[in-house]
N, C-alpha and C positions, 0 to 999 in steps of 0.2 A: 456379579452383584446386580441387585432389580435394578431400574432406573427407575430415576426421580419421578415421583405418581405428579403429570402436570394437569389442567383443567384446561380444556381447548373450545372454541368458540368460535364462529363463521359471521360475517355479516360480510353484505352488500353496499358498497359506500356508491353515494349519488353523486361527488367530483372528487376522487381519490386524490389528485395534485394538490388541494385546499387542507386535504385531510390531513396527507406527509408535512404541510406545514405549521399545523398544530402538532402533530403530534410529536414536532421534533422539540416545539415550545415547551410543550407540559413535561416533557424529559428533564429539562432542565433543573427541577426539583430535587433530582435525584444524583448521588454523591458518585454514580458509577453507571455511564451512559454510552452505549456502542452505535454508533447509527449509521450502516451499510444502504445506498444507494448506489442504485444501474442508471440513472437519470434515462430512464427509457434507453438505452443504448440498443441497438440491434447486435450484440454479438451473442459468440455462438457462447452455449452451456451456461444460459442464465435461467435460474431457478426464481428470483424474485426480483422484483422491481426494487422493493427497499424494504431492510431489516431492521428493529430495533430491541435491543437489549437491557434492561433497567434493571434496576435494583439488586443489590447485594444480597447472596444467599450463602457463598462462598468463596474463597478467592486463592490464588495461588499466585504469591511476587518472589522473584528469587536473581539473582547474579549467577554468572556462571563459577566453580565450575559445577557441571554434572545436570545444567538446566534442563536439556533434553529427558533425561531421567527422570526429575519429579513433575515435569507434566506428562511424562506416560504414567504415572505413576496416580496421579490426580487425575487426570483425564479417567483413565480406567477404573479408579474408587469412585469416583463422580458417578460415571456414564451417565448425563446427561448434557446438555447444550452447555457450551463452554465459549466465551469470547473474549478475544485479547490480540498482545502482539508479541512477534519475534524483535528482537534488534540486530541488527548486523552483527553486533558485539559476540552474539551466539557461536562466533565463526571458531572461537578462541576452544570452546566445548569439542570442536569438532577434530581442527588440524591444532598441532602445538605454536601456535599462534597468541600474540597480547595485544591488551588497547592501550595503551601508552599515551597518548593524545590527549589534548585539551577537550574536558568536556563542559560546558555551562546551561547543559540542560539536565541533567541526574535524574535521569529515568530508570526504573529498573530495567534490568536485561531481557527478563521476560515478566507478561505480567497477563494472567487469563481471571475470569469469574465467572459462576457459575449464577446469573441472572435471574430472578423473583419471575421478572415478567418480560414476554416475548411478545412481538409482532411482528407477520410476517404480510408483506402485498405482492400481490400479485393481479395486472389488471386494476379490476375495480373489487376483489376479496383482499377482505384483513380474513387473515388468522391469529388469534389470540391462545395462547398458549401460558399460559399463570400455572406455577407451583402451587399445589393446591393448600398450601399452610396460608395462601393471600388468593385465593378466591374468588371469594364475595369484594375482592375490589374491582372485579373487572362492570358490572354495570355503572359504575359509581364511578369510573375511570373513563367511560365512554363518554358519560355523560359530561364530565368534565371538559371532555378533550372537543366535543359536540361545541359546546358553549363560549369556548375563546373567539375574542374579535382580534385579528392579530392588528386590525389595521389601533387599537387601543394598546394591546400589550407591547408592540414591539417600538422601542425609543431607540432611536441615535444617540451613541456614545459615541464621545470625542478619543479615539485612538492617539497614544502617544506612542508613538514609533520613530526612532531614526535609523536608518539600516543602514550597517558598514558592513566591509569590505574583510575577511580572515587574511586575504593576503589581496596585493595589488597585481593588478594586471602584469607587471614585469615580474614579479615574483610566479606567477600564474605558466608565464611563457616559456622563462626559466627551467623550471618545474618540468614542462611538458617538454621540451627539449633534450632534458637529461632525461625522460622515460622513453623519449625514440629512440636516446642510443641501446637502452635495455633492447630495445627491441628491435633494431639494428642487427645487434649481436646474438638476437636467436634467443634471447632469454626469455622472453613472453611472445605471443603474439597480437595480445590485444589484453586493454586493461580501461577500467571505467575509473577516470581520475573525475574526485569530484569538489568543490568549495564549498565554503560558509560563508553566510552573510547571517549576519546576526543583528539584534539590537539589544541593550542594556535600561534598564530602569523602564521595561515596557507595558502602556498598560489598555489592554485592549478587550473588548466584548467580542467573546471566542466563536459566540453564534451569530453572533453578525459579521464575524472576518469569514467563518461559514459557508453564510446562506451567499456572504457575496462574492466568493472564491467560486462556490458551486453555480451561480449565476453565470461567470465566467467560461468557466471550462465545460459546462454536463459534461464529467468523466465518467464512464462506465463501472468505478470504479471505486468512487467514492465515497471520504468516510468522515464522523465526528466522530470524536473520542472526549469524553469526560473524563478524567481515573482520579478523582479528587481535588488534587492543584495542578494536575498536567493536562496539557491539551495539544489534540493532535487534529490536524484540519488539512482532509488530504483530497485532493482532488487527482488520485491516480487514475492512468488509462489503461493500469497494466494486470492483467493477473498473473501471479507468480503459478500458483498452483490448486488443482479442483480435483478431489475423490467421491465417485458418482456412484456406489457400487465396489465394483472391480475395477470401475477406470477411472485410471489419472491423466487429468488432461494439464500442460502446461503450455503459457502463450507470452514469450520472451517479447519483449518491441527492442530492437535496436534498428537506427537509420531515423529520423526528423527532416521534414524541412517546415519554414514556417506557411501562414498560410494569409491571402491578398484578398484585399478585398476586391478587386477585378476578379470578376467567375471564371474569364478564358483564360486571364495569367494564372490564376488557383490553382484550376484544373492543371491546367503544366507544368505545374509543379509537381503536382501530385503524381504525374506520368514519369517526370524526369527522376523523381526520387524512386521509383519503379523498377528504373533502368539504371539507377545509378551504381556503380559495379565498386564502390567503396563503402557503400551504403550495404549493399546487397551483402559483399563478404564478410562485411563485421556481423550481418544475422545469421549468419551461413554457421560461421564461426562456434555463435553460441546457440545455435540450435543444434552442431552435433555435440557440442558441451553436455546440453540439457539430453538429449541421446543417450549418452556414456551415463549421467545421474539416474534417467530412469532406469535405465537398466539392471541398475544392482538390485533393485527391487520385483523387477519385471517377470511373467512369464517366457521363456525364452522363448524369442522371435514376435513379440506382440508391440514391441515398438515401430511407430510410424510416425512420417512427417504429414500430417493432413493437410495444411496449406504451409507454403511457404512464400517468405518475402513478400504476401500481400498486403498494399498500403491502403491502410484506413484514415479517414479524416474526421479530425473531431474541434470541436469552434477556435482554439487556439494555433493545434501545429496538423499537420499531417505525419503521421505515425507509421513504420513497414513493422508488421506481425507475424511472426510464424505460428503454428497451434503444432504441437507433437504429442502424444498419446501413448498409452502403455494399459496392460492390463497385471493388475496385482493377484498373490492368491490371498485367499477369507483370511487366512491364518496374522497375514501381517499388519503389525502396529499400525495406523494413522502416524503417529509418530514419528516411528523411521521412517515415513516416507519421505515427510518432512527432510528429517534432518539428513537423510542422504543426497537431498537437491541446494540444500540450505549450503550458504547464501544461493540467492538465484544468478545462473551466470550473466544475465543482464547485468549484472552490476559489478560483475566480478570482475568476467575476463579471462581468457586461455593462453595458458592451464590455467585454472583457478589458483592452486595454493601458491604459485607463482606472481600473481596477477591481486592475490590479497596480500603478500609482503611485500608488493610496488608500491599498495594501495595505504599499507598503513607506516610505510618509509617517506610518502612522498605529500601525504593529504598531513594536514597541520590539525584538523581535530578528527574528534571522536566520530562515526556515524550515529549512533545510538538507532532510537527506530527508522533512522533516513537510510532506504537502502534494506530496512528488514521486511514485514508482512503482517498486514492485521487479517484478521476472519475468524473463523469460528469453529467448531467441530459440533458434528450432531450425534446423540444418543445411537445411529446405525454406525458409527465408524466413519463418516463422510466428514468431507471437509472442502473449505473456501476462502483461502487467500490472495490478497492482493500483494504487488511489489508498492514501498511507501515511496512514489517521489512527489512531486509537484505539488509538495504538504510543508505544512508549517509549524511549526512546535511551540509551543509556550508553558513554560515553570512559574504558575501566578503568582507562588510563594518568595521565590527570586527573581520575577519580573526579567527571566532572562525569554527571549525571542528567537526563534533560530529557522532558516530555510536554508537547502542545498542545492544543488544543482550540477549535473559532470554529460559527461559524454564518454563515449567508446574512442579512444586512441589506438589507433594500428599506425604502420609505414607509412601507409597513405595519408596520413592526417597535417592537416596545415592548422599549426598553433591558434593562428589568427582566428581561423574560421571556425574551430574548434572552442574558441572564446567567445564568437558572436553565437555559436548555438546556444553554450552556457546563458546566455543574457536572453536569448527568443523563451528558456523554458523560464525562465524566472519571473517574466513578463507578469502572467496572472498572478502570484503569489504580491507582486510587486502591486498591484493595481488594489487586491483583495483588502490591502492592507492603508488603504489613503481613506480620509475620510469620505 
């Protein structure tokens, strides 16, 4: 099928930083809003500083089962720019697996659209890319966006949040106690248990929990999401997975420590978490995980670890990264690529299907998008997702609130300390959300 005839357009912006912050304003208009930022991050395979996606032209929401199917299926009647998210719950499409679990955010399972109007930066270039049925709005849209004073438009709203607890600490401990005898006994090796903390009756200004979640952390990875009455405000460091071509690149983080504000205690952290050999083998772990995923898709012998276990540092924690890579042939879906890595074993744990019936025995609610992937595919078959954590949810329509948080449990893991990481990654979401 052709693709979508878009209208594209270059300009030179004089303070690009000023600019991403209108433009994320004037967004707001609009009943279907994606908005991908790098916050300038230095890592490897970034294509743009920050993406933005508006307006409804087409849209594809659906439950499992057989998700994976109607967005190859839409994807490929489309072919053109398509943006949305996976949910963990996808897992169920995959192995004979159910979500059974408490859910108070009711998101669909999967939810992609096919967006009026694109911008893309890079540097100090916007690319503007318009479906050419809205056109003639791009001067008239510039101009708009030109003209905001943010320091007039943007008002403080009073957040009404209280956040509790899905389970207490001793329920938590518990919990994890009986998944080290699983693993004790050789039934898993590692598994990402993770909590809810939620709030009820909540009523919060979703670009201002935002702009100041993203003030917090500049994740690499970061994202707003509009989809009508749902809101997703994620400030990840992670990318799940990138289709460049022929290569797919994927960049698992497992291992955290937090981060001082002493530079020469910081910096030792940063070393010690380097060298930390409980840290190191739970990435170890699901980087040959992620190995075994590329592969079913892979040219034979084109998988490689390019870096491994290097720890990067970003304003909230220090993070260890591995990057592994694969090369596909032309012939294969975007799709399955997807969904032969889906979920990412960041989150899962080895074996996986082992490590997802711990995960949905022992966690008290639903993942929904916590633990899935936002991003986008392109009109070439390319594609650029991130893994969703250190995000927060909001259902406006039932005022329900939700943020997660887990970690990687192996042998080596001490409950306690395993509970005070939970609480370091929560920190920002926690902060994001006070007045």
């Amino acid at each position: 099928m052709n693709k979508s005839l878009r209208t594209s357009k270059k300009i030179t912006l004089q303070n690009p930083t000023n600019f991403k912050k209108k433009l994320l304003y004037w967004a707001q208009q609009y009943n279907q809003v994606v908005w991908l930022d790098s916050n300038n991050y230095p890592l490897q395979y970034s294509n743009y500083d920050a993406v933005l996606a508006i307006g409804l032209y087409s849209n594809l929401q659906c439950k499992y089962p057989n998700a994976f199917d109607k967005l190859k299926n839409y994807r490929n009647n489309i072919n053109d720019y398509i943006f949305g998210y996976l949910t963990y719950d996808l897992k169920n499409d995959i192995e004979k697996l159910t979500s059974q679990n408490f859910d108070g955010l009711h998101f669909p399972d999967l939810y992609f659209f096919q967006p009026k109007k694109l911008f893309f930066l890079k540097n100090n270039i916007l690319e503007i890319k318009y479906l050419t049925q809205v056109k003639d709005d791009i001067e008239s849209d510039l101009s708009l966006i030109k003209t905001i004073d943010l320091n007039k438009s943007i008002k403080e709203v009073e957040h009404n949040v209280k956040i509790k607890k899905q389970i207490s600490k001793k329920q938590y401990l518990k919990q994890l106690n009986t998944i080290l005898k699983h693993i004790n006994r050789g039934n898993i090796y590692e598994v990402n248990f993770c909590q809810e903390f939620y709030s009820e009756n909540a009523t919060i200004n979703s670009l201002e929990v935002y702009n100041h979640l993203n003030s917090i952390s500049n994740a690499p990875f970061a994202s707003f999401l509009k989809l009508e009455d749902k809101f997703i405000i994620s400030a990840s460091p992670e990318r799940f997975v990138k289709k460049q071509g022929n290569k797919i690149i994927s960049q698992p983080i497992k291992g955290t420590a937090k981060r001082l504000t002493d530079k020469i205690s910081d910096q030792q952290l940063a070393i010690d978490l380097a060298n930390d050999q409980k840290e190191r083998s739970e990435n170890i772990m699901i980087v040959d995980l992620v190995r075994n995923d590329l592969s079913k898709t892979a040219i034979k012998g084109s998988v490689k670890v390019e870096e491994l276990c290097k720890v990067y540092t970003f304003d909230q924690v220090h993070q260890m990264i591995s990057t592994i890579s694969s090369t596909t042939e032309h012939i294969t879906d975007p799709v399955d690529i997807i969904k032969s890595l889906f979920p990412m074993g960041s989150m899962t744990g080895a074996p996986k299907l082992s490590a997802m019936q711990i995960i949905e025995k022992f966690e008290t609610t639903k993942r929904s998008v916590y633990s899935g992937a936002i991003g986008y595919f392109t009109p070439e078959a390319d594609f650029d997702f991130n893994v969703v954590i250190r995000s927060i949810f909001y259902n406006k329509t039932n005022k329900y609130l939700s943020y997660s948080v887990g970690g990687a449990i192996t042998a080596k893991s001490d409950p306690e300390k395993e509970y005070e990481e939970c609480l370091v990654k929560a920190i920002a979401m926690k902060k994001a959300l006070k007045n």
